[in-house]
N, C-alpha and C positions, 0 to 999 in steps of 0.2 A: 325768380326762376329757381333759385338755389332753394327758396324756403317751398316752395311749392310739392316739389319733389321729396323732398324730406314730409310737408305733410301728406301726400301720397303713399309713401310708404309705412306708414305712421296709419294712416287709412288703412291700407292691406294687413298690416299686423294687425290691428283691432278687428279688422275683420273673420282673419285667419282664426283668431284666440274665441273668438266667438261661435265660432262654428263646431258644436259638439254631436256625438252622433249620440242619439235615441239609444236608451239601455231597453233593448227588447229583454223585456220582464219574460224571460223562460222560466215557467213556474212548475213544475210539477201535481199532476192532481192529487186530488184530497184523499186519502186513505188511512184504512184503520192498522194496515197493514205494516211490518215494519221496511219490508225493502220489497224492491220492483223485479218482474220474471224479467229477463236478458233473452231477446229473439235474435239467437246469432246461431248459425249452424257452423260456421268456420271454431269457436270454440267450444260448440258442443262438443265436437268429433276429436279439437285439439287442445284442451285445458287440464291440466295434470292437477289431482287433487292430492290431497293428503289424506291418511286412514282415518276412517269414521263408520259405524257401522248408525243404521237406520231403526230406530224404534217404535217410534208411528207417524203416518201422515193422515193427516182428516182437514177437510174444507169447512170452513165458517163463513157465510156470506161468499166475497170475492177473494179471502184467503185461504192458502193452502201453509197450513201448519206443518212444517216436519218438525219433528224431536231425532236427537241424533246423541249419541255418544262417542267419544276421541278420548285420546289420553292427551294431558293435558297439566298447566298448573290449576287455573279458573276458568279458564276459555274466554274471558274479557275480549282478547285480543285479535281471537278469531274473525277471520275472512268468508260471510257464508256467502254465498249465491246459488241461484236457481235460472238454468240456461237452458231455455227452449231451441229444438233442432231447426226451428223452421217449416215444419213437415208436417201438414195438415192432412192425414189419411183420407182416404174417399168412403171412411165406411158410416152406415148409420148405426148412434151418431159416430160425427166425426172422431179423429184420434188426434191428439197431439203426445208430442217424447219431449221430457225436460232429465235434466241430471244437476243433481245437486253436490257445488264444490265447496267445497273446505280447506281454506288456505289456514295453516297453524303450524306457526311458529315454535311456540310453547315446548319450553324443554325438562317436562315431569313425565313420569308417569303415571299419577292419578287418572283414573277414568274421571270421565267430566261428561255431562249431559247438559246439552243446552236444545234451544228450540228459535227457531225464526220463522215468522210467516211473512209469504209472499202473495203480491196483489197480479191478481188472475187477468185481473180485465185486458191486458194487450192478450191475452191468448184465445178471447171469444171470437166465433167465427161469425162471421156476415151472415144472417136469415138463418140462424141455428139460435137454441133456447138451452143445449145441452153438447158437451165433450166429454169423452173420457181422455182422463191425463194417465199416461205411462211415466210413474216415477223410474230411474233406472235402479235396479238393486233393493226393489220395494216390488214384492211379489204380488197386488193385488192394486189391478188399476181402480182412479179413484172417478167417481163420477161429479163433473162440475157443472151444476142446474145454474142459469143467469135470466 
């Protein structure tokens, strides 16, 4: 009786140790792009950025290029992101609003010019072929054909 229970328990541990959960492989899709647009309208409206001023944006394929200047040492270190409002206008075509943050650290004065694109596809709309995107602080909306 005495051994019994001991390999019962002995049982359940073996059991317990074997029981592993599935790595759901979250992978992100494949892009040429270097980082992904953020559809959050609570940090559109509330993410504090750091100064930069905007030099050009232009679409390649499913990316949207900004070039941007800051002061800065190199800019290596830099925080970029590209944060969609949420807000898909009713007009033809449709509109979306993004704004682009810049977290920087960097304690120089050098102006510093760096550039990251961003991968458009979470921003295409259902039975549309075409948006125009409102950069904020970029005077000329861009048109994104998919």
């Amino acid at each position: 009786m005495k051994y019994s229970k001991i390999i019962m328990a002995l049982v359940c541990v073996a059991l317990f140790l074997n029981m592993q959960c599935e790595d759901d492989e979250t992978s992100l899709p494949q892009t040429n792009c270097a980082s992904f647009v953020a559809i959050d309208g609570f940090s559109y409206g509330n993410s504090a950025t750091s100064p930069y001023s905007i030099n050009s944006v232009s679409i390649t394929e499913d990316c949207l290029l900004i070039e941007i200047s800051a002061s800065g040492c190199d800019g290596n270190t830099w925080d970029m992101q590209l944060i969609d409002s949420d807000v898909v206008s009713e007009s033809n075509p449709p509109e979306r609003f993004v704004k682009f943050f810049l977290i920087n650290t960097e304690d120089c004065l050098t102006v510093v010019d760096r550039a990251r694109s961003f991968d458009l596809t979470p921003l295409q709309v259902e039975g549309e072929n075409e948006i125009i995107i409102n950069v904020d602080d970029y005077p000329n909306p861009i048109t994104y054909t998919y």
